[in-house]
C-alpha positions as CSV (number, residue, x, y, z in Angstrom):
1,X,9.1,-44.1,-7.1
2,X,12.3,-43.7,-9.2
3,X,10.8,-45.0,-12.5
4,X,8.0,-41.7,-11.8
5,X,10.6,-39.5,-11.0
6,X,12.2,-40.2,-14.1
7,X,8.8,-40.4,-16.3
8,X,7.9,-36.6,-14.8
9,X,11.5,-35.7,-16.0
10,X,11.0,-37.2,-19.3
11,X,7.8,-34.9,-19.7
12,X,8.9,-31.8,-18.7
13,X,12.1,-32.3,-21.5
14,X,8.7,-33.4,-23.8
15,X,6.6,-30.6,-23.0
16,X,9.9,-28.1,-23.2
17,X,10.8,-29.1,-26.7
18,X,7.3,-28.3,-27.7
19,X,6.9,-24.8,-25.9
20,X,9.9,-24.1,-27.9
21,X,8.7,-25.1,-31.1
22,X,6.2,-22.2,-30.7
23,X,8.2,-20.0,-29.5
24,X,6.2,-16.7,-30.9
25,X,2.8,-17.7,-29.8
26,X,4.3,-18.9,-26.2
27,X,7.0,-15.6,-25.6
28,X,3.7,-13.0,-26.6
29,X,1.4,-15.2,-24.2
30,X,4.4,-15.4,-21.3
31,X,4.8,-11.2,-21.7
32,X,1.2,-10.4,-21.5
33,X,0.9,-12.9,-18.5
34,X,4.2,-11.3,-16.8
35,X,2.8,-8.2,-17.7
36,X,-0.6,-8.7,-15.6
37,X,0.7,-10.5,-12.6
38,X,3.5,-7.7,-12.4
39,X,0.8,-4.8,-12.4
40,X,-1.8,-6.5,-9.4
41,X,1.5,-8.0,-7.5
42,X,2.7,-4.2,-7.5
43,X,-0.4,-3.1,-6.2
44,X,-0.9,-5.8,-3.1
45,X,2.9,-5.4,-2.5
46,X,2.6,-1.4,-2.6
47,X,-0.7,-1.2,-0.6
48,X,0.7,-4.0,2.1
49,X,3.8,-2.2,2.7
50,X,2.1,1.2,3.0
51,X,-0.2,-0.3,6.0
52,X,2.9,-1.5,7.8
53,X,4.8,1.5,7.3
54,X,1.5,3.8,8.7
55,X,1.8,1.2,11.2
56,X,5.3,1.1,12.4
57,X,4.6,5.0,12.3
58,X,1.7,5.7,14.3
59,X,2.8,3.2,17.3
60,X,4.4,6.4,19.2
61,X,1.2,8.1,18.6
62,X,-0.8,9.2,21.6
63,X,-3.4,6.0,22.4
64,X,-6.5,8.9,22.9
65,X,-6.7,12.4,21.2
66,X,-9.8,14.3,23.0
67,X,-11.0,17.3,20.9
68,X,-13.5,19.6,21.6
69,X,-17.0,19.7,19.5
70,X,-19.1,23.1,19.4
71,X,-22.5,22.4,16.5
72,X,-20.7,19.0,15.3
73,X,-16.9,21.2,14.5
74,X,-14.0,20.7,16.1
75,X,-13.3,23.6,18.7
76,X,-10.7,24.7,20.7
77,X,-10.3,22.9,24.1
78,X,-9.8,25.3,27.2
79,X,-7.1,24.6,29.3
80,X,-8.9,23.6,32.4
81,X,-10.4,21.0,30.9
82,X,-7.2,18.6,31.9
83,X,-8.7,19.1,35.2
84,X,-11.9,18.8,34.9
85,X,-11.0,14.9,33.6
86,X,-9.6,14.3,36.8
87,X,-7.7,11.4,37.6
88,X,-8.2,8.4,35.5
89,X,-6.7,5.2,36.4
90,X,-4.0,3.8,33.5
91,X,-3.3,6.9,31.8
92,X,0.4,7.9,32.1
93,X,0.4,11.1,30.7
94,X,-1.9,14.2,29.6
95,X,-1.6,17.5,27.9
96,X,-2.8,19.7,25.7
97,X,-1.4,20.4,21.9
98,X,-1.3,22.8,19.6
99,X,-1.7,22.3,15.7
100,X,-3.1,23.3,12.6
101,X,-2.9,23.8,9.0
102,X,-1.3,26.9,6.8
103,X,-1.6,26.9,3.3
104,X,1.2,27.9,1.3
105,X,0.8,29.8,-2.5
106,X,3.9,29.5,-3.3
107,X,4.0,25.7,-3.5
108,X,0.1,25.5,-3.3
109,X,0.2,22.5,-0.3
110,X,-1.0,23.0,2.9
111,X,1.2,22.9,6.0
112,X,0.9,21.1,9.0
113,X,2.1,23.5,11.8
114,X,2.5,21.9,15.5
115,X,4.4,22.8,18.8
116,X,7.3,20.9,20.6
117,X,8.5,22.1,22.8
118,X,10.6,19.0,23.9
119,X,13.1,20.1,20.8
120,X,14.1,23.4,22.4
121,X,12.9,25.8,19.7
122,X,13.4,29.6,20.1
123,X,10.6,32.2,18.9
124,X,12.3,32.6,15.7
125,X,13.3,28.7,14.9
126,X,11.2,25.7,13.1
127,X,11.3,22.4,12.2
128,X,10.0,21.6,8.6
129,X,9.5,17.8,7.0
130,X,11.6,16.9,4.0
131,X,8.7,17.5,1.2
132,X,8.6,20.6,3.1
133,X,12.5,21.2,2.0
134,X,12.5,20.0,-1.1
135,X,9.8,21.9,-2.5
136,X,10.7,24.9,-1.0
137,X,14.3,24.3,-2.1
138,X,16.0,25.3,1.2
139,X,18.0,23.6,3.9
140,X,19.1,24.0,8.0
141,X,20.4,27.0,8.3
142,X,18.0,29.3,5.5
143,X,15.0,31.0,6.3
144,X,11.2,30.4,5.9
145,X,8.6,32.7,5.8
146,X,4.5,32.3,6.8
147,X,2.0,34.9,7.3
148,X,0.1,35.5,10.4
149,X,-3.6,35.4,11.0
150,X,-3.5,39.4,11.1
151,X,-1.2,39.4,8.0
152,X,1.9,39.9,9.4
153,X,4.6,38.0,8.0
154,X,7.0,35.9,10.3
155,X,10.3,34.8,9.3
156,X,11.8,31.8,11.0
157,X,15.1,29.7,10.8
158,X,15.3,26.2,9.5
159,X,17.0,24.5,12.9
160,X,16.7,20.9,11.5
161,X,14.8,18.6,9.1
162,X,13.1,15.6,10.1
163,X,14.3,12.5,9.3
164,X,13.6,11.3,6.7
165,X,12.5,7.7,7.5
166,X,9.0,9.1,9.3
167,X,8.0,10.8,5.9
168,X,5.1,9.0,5.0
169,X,3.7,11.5,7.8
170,X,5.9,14.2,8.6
171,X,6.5,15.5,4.9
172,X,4.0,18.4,5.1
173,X,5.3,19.1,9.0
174,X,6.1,22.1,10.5
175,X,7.4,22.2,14.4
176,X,7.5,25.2,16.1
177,X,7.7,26.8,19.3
178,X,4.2,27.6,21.1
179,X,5.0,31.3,21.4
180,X,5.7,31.3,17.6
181,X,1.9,29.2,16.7
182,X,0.3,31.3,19.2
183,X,1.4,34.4,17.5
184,X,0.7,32.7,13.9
185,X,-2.7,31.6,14.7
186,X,-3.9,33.7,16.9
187,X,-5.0,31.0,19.5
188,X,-5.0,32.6,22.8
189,X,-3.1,31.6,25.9
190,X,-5.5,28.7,28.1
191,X,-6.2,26.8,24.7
192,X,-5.7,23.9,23.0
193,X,-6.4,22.5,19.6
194,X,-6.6,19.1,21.3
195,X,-5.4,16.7,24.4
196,X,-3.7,14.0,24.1
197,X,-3.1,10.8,26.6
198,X,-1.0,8.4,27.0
199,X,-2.7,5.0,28.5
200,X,-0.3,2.5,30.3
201,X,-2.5,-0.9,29.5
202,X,-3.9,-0.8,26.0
203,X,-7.3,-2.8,27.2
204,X,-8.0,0.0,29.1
205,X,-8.1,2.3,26.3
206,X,-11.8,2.0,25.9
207,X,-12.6,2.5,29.1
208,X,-10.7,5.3,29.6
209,X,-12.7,6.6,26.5
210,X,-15.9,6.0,28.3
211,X,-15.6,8.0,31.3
212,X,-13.6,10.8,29.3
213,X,-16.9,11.0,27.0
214,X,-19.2,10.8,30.5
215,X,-16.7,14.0,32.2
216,X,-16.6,15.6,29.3
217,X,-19.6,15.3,27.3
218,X,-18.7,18.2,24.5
219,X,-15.9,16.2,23.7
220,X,-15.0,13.2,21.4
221,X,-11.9,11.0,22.1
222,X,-10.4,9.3,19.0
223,X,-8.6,6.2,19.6
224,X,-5.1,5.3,17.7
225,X,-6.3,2.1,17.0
226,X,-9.3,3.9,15.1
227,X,-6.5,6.1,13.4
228,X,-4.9,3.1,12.2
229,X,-8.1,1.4,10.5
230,X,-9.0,4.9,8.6
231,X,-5.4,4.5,7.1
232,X,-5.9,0.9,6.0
233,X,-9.1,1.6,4.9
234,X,-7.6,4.5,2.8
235,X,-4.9,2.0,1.3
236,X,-8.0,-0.2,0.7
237,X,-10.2,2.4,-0.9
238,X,-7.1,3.8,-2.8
239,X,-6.0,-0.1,-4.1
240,X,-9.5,-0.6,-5.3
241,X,-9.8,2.4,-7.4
242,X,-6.5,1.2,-9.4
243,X,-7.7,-2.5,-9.4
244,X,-11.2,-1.5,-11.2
245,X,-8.8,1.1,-13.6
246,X,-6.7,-1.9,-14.8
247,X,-10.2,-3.7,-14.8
248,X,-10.5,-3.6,-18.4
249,X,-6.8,-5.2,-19.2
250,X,-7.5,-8.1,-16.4
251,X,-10.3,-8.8,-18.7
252,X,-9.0,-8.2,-21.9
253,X,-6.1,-10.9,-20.4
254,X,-8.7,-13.3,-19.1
255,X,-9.9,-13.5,-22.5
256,X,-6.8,-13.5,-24.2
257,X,-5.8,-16.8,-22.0
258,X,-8.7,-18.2,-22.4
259,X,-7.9,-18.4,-26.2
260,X,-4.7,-19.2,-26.5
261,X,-5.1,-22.1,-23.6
262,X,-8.4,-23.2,-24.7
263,X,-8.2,-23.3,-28.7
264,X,-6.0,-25.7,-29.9
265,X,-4.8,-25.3,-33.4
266,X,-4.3,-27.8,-36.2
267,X,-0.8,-28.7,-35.5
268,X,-1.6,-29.5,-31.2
269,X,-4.6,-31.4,-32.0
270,X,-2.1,-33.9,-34.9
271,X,0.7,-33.8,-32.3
272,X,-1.7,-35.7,-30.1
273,X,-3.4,-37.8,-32.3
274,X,0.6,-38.9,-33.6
275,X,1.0,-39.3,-29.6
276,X,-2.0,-41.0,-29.3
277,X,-1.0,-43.5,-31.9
278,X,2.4,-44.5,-30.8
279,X,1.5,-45.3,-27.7
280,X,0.6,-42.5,-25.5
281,X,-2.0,-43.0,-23.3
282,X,-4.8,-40.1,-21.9
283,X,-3.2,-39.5,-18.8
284,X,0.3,-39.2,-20.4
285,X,-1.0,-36.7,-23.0
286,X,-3.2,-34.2,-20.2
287,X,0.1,-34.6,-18.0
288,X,2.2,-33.2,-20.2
289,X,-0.1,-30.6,-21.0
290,X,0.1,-29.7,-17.6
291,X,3.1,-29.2,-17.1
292,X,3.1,-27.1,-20.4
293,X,0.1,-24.5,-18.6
294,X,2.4,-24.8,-15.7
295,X,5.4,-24.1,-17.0
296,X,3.7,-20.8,-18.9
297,X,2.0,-19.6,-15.4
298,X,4.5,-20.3,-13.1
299,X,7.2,-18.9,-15.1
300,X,4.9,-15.9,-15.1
301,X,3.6,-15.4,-11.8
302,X,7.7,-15.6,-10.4
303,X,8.3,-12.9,-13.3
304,X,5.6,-10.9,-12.7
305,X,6.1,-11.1,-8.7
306,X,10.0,-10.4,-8.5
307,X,9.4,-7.5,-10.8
308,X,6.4,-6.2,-9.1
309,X,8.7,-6.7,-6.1
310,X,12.0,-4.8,-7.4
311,X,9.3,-2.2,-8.6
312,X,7.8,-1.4,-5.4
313,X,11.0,-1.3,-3.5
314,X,13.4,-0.5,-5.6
315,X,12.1,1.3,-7.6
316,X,9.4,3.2,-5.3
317,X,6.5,1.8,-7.0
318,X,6.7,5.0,-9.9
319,X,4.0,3.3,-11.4
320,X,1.4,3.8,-9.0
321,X,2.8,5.9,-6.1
322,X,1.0,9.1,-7.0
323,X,-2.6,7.6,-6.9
324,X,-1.5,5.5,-3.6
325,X,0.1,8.0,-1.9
326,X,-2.1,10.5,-2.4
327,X,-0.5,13.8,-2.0
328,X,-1.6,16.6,-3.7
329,X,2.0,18.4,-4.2
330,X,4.4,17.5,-1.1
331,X,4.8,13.9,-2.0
332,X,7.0,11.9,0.8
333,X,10.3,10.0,-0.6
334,X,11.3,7.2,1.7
335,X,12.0,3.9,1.3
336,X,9.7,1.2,1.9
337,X,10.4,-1.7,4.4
338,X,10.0,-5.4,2.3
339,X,6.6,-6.8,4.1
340,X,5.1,-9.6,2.3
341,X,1.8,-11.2,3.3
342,X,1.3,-15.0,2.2
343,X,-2.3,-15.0,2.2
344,X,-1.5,-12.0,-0.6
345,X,0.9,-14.2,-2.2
346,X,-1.2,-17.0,-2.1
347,X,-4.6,-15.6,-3.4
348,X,-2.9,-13.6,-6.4
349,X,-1.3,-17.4,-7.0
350,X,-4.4,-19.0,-6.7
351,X,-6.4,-16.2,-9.1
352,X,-3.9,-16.1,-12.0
353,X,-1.9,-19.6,-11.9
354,X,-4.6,-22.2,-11.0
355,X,-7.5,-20.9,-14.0
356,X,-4.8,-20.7,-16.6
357,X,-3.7,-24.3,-15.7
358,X,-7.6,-25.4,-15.8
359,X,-8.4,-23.8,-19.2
360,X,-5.4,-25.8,-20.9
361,X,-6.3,-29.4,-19.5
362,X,-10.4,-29.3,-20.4
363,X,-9.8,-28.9,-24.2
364,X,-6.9,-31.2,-24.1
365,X,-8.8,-33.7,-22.2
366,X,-11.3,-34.0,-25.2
367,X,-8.9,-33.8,-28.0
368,X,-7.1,-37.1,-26.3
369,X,-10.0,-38.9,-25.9
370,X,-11.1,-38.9,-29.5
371,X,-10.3,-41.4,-31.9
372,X,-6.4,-40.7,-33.0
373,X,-6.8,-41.4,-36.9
374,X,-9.8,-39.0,-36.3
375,X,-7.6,-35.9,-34.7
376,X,-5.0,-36.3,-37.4
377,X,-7.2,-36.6,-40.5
């Protein structure tokens, strides 16, 4: 066991030495390499830790939202219908909310305006989301302005920002009182834009669903699990469009490696037919080759990942972050919490390490078998 220890060690120095002594062609094929593992490691990091956030996020979300259809649109809900639902076994809580959109031309984003009344607001006060603050430039105390269905303009006072660590979906809000969005909108007293309940046991959830749909048969209930797949199916959507954009340079790489790993120049090929003659045997020669493509890959894919990873968190993925956040305008700054998924880790390993690694011991395989006078002559 010792004496292989030592001959793997004895290798490696081997197969060192000679990266070195082609430096140039081994640094441009390590920076490409780096280069591509950083980009798709960037992308599964940024994408992964965009699900979790979304998740983390929507866990205080309501587990039903039931909204009113009239001709396949959503409608206003009158108020009676929380009693037409009756009782339902499991759910905790039920009420009606109010919330909508306002555009603003001044910063040409749209608003989302909702009532809370659990934060005390007067007539006159608001809650905005950081985006919200930063694009309009103000802060708690200044004043914001919106106008009213009728065109009447309102002017309310900034109470309090929301934190900032909710801003992947609060960056567009706006709270407000629900004398203030009545007055807005124009929604008249005994509606609702939706209602929203709270179910004790999540295995009820589609049950409850059920008989809400069989009460209420103009409505249609929205689960939060559903809520959560449209978001990852959004990151998905959004993560393939910059995978088949950088599709052209993962080619242009593939081929790249291919050449370099598969064409052996004049100088490898007499290197192995000198090791050939002094002694080496077959198995010597496509081991240290081996560890040669391994050395170039793995030295890549830890570059390429720890950067990818300082880039997405560190960094806030500047790269990439307007085409997987996909704000229009009111893009939300927060910082992402590390989440790393090995199955991630291990199929971007598997996809750029192991093929490199392949492509570099099939041409060695038949340069060492060939007659060693022949190679060097």
């Amino acid at each position: 066991m010792i004496d292989l220890i030592r001959k793997q060690r004895y290798l490696i120095d081997f197969t060192l030495s000679s990266l070195l002594r082609r430096k140039g062609k081994n640094l441009g094929l390590l920076l490409v390499y780096t280069l591509i593992v950083f980009m798709l490691a960037s992308i599964m990091l940024f994408t992964h830790a965009l699900r979790q956030e979304a998740g983390m996020v929507l866990q205080s979300a309501p587990e039903i939202i039931l909204q009113r259809m009239v001709a396949g649109r959503h409608a206003l809900v009158p108020a009676d219908y929380l009693e037409k639902m009756g009782s339902l076994r499991g759910v905790t809580d039920k009420k009606g909310r109010l919330w909508g959109y306002f555009y603003d031309p001044t910063v040409k984003a749209n608003y989302t305006m909702m009532v809370d009344e659990a934060r005390g607001l007067t007539a006159m006060e608001v809650v905005i989301g950081a985006g919200i603050a930063r694009a309009k430039g103000i802060g708690i105390g200044d004043y914001i302005s919106f106008r009213a269905y009728d065109g009447d303009a309102f002017s309310f006072q900034v109470k309090e920002i929301i934190n900032p660590v909710t801003e992947l979906v609060s960056s567009d809000l706006v709270l407000m009182s629900e004398r203030a969005y009545r007055a807005t909108f124009g929604v008249p007293d005994g509606y609702f834009t939706d209602i929203v309940l709270k179910v004790r046991n999540p295995r009820e959830v589609r049950k409850i669903a059920e008989k809400l749909s069989m009460r209420l048969p103009d409505t249609r209930p929205i689960l939060r699990e559903e809520i959560l797949r449209t978001y990852d199916s959004i990151f998905s959507w959004r993560q393939g469009i910059v995978f088949v954009l950088l599709a052209g340079a993962i080619l242009a790489f593939v081929i790249f490696a291919w050449d370099k790993a598969s064409g052996l120049s004049a100088e490898e090929k007499r290197e192995i037919g000198i090791l050939k003659a002094v002694g080496w045997e077959t198995a010597d020669v496509l081991r240290m080759k081996f560890w040669e493509g391994a050395v170039i890959s793995l030295s890549a894919f830890i570059l390429g990942y720890l950067s990818a990873y300082a880039h997405v968190f560190y960094g806030s993925a500047t790269l990439f972050e307007p085409v997987l956040k996909g704000w229009a305008v009111l893009y939300p700054e927060f910082q992402l919490t590390p989440f790393i998924d090995g199955l991630q880790v291990a199929t971007l390993f598997f996809f750029t390490v192991f093929p490199y690694i392949v492509a570099t011991i099939i041409p060695i395989w038949k340069a060492s078998i060939t007659d060693p006078d022949a190679v060097m002559r």
